[in-house]
N, C-alpha and C positions, 0 to 999 in steps of 0.2 A: 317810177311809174310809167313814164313816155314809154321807156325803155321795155317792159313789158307789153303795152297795147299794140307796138312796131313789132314785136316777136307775135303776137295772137294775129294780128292783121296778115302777116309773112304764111306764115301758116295757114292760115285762111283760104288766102289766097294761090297758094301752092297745090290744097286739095281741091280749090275748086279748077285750078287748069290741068290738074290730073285727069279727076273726071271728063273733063269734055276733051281730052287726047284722047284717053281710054275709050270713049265712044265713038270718037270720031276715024278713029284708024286700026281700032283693032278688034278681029272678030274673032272666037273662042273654037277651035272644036267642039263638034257635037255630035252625040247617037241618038237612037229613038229607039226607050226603053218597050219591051214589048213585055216583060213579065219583071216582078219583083220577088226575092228568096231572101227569106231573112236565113240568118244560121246563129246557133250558140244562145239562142234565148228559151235555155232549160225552162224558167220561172217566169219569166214576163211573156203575158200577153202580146199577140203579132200587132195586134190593134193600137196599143201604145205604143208602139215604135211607128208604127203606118199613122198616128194621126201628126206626127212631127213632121212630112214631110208634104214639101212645096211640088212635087209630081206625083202623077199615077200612070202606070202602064199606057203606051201610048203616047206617052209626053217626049221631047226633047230635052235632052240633059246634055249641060254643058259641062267642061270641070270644074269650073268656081262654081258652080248649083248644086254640085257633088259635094266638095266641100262646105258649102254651106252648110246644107242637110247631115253631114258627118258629124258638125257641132253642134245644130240643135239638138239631135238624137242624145250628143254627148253632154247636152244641159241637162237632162233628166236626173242627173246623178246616181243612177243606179249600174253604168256599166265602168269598168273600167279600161277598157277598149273597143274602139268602134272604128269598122273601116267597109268602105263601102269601093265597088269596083266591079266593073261592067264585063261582060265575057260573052262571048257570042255560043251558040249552042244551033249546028244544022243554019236553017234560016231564019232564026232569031235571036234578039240579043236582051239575055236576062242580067240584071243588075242582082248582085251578089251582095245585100249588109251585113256583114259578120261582127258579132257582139260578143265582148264579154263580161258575162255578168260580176257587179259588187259583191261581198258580201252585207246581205242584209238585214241582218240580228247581232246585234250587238250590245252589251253591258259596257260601256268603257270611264275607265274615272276621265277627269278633265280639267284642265285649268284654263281660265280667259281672263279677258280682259273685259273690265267694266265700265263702261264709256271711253273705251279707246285708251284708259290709262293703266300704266304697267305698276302703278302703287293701288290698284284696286282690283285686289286679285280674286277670284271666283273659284272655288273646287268643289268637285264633291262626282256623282255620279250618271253616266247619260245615258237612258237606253234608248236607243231607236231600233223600230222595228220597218224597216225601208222597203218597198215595192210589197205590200203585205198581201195575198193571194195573188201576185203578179198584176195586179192591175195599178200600180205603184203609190200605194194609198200608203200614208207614212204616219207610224203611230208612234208617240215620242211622251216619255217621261225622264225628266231632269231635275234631279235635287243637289239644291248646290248651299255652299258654305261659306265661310271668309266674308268680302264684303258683299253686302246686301245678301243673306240665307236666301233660298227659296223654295216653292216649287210648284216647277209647271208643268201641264198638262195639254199633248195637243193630238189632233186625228184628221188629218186629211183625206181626202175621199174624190177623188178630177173623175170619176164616173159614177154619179149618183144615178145618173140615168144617164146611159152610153148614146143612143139616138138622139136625145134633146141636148147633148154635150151638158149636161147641169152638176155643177160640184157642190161640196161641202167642206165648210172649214169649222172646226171646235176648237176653241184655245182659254184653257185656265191657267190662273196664276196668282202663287200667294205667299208672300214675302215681307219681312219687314229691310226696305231702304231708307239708305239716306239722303235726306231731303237735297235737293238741287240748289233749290232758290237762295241768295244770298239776300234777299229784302227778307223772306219767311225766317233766315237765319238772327237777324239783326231784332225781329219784334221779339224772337224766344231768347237771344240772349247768347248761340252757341249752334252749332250745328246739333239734328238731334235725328232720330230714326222715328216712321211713321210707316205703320199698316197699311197694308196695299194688298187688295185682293180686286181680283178680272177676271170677269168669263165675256166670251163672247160666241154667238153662237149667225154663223152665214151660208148663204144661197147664193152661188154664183150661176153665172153660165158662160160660157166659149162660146162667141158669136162668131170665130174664125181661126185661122190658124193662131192669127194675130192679136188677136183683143177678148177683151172677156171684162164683165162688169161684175160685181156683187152687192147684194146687202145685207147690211149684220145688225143685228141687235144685241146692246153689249150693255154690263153695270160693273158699275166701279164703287170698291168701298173703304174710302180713306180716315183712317186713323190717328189723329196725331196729339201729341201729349198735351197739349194744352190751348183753351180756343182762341187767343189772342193770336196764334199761330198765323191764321187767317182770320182777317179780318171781316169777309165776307160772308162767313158765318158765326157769326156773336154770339158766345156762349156756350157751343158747339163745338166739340172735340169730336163729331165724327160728321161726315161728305158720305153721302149716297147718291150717286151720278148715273142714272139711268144713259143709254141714249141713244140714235140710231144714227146708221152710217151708211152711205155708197159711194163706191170706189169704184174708178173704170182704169184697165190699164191696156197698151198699145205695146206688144213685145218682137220685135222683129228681128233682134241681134241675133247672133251666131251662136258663141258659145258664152252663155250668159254669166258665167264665171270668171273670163275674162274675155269681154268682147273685143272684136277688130273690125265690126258694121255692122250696121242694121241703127235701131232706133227703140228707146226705151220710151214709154209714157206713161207718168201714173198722177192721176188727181183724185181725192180723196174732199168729200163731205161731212163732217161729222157733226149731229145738233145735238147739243150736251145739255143734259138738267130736265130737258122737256117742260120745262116752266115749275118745277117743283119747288116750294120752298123759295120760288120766284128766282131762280138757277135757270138760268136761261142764255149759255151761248155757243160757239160754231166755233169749229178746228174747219180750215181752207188749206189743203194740202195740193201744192203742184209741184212735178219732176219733170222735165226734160235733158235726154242723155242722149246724146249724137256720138255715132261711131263710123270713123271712115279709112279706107285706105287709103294711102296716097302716094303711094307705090308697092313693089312687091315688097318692100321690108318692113313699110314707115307706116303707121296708121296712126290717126291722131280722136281725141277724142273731149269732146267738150257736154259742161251740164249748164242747166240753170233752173234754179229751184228756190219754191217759197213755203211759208206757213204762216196763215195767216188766221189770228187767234181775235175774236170779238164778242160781245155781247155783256150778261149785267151775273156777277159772282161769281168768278172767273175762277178757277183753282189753282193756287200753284202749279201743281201736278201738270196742268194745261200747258201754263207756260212757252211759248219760244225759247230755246237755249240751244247757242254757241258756244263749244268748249268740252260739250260731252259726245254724245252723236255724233253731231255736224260738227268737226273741226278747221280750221284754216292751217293748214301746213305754212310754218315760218312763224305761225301762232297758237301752235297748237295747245299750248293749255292755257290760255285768253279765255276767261267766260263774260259771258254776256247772257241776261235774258231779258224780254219784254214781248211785246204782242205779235210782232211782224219779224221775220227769220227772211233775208234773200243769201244766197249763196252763188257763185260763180267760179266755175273751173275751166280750166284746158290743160290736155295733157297729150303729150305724142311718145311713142315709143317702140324700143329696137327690138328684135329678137337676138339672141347672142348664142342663144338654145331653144330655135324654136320648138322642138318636140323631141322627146326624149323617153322612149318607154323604158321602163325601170322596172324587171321584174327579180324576185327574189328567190328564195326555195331553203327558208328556213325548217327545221322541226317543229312540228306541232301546232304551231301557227299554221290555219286555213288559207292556200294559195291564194282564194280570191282576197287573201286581206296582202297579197304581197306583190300585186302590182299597181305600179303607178304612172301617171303621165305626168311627167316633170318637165319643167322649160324657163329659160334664164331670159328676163328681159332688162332694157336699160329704160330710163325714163325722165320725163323735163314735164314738169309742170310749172300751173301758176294759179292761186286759188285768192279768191274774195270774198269779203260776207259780212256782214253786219245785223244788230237786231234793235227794234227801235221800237218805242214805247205807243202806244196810239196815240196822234196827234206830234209827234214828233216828226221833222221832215225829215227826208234822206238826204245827207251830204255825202259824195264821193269821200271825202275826206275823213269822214267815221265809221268807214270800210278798213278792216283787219283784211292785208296781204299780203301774200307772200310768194316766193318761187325758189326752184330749184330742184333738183334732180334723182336716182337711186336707180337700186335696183328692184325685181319682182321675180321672186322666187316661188315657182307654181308646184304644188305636191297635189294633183286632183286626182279623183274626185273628192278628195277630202277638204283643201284648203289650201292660202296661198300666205308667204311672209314679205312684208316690203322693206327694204331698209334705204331710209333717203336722208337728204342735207337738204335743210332749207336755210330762205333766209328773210325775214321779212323788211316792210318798205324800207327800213331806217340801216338796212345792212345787218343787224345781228343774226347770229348763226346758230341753228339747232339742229340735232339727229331726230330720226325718228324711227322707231322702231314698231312697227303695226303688223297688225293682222288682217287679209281679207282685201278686196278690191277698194281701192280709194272709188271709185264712183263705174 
């Protein structure tokens, strides 16, 4: 444990005398854009590409401001290439962003992964309908099979009203899973499967490039074979969870798929039950995600994150759980649940292949499904976390950690594969094979 807090501090301290070299001795080239051209955006609105970026006509652009703006653009997930680059024309100098577009309709079958485990496998069919009249509203139905059946329903809309920046989110869902809790398992006797349906229906708004708040009003209606199950509702074999929520989030990173800077924030309110049936209590949701360079190869990146679960007829379903979602590499299939969830990471890593367009020119297959941005990175972590019951104190010592290293294999805008070796406090060794950004 010494031995990891000396590697976090090291690093720490590495990106913080990066930065103040980087400021203090070195200044960027820079133009002063006079016009902006998009090109290659047959289907998407100009407006959605224009509200991504941090200048307007007139402004100073430097290169790393360039590439900045080249990845957020590239978070959208609806292009597959994006490259932005300045060209003088007579006495002025117009900034060039060429895009190219995804495709975005899609029927495809699929298989995942169910709480991060490769024995809980998911298939069945996805349709997404992505950038839906180019104004990049993404409409999504998934029916899936294997473990936990489902299916869900969702419709996204970032221009409910384009001047007031106000969005909209709808998301249903209706499944029968299998229970988490290992207390809920013990009072029934065996693990068992319970009814699960969610709608939730929200109001956002973009208060800047950066941040945007929402609130939802959502019901949950849980199913389960017998009411000894939980105990908080006696006699009762079905939960009706009314409840309302607001969420604020801080997005500054690059490319949010895998970031290399900027800063993530999201905290989350939820009041569960609204006093129903004397159901009465609050989901405390916090995230913090830091991304930094610390030189031109090395960028390092740390989180720290809680959930915090209180009040009176609590529902499993609520629960804090370590081992499905949230996991500790070095412990990755350690469960834990109880009231309070903290989690801590750091991780820095190489590029080996920073970018690498990958196009193809198969038959029959639609080109825009045949290019991709691919790139091989190396990586060192070290991840902490524990969950504690209310009224239980926090000891360092009934923290699950772990470290060690891999690599990240990026296939976007689709998705990304990790393959790492960890090891946790006691020295024992495990692989891990995942899907998707660790944080």
């Amino acid at each position: 444990m010494k031995r990891l807090i000396f590697v976090f501090l090291f690093l720490t301290c590495i990106s913080f005398a990066q930065t103040v070299k980087d400021t203090a001795y070195y200044q960027e080239p820079f133009v002063v854009i006079d016009s902006i051209i998009l090109r290659g955006n047959k289907i998407t609105e100009p407006h959605v590409i224009m509200n991504e970026l941090t200048f307007k006509p007139g402004d100073t652009l430097t290169l790393s401001a360039m590439n900045f703006n080249r990845e957020r653009i590239y978070s959208l997930g609806i292009f597959n290439k994006v490259n932005l680059y300045p060209m003088p024309d007579e006495h002025k100098m117009n900034l060039y962003i060429d895009v190219e577009e995804a495709w975005y309709i899609w029927p495809i079958p699929f298989i995942e992964l169910v709480d991060r485990d490769w024995k809980k496998l998911s298939y069945g069919i996805d349709l997404y309908i992505k950038n839906f009249r180019g104004e990049n509203q993404t409409l999504h139905v998934k029916g899936g099979f294997g473990y936990d059946p489902h299916l869900t329903l969702s419709y996204y809309v970032p221009y409910l009203y384009r001047k007031e920046q106000i969005y909209l989110n709808w998301s249903a869902y209706y499944g029968n899973i299998k229970n988490r809790s290992l207390i809920a398992d013990t009072l029934f006797g065996s693990n068992y499967k319970q009814r699960y349906i969610y709608s939730a229906l929200g109001i956002g708004k973009r208060f800047s490039l950066y941040d945007r708040a929402i609130i939802s009003g959502m019901f949950e209606y849980v199913k389960t074979p017998q009411s000894p199950v939980n105990p908080n509702f006696p006699g009762e074999t079905i939960a009706r969870i009314p409840s309302v929520s607001i969420a604020y989030s801080h997005d500054s990173r690059d490319l949010a798929q895998f970031p290399s800077k900027g800063v993530y924030i999201a905290s989350e309110y939820d009041f569960k039950g609204l006093g129903i049936k004397d159901t009465r209590y609050s989901v405390f949701i916090f995230d913090y995600r830091q991304y930094q360079e610390i030189s031109k190869t090395i960028s390092m990146k740390w989180r720290l994150a809680t959930r915090q679960v209180s009040g009176n007829n609590i529902h499993y379903i609520d629960y804090s759980y370590l081992g499905y979602a949230e996991r500790i590499r070095g412990n990755f299939t350690s469960q834990h649940e109880g009231n309070s969830l903290y989690v801590a990471s750091v991780e820095a890593k190489y590029p080996i292949i920073k970018e690498w367009n990958l196009k193809l020119n198969l038959p029959i297959i639609p080109q825009a499904l045949q290019s991709y941005r691919m790139a091989l990175y190396y990586q060192i972590f070290f991840d902490a976390g524990t969950v504690r019951k209310n009224g239980e104190p926090i000891n360092i010592n009934d923290f699950d950690s772990g470290y060690g290293g891999g690599f990240t294999v990026l296939f976007l805008p689709y998705n990304l594969i990790r393959l790492e070796m960890a090891l946790n406090k006691f020295g024992k060794k495990e692989y891990i094979v995942d899907i998707g950004i660790s944080f």
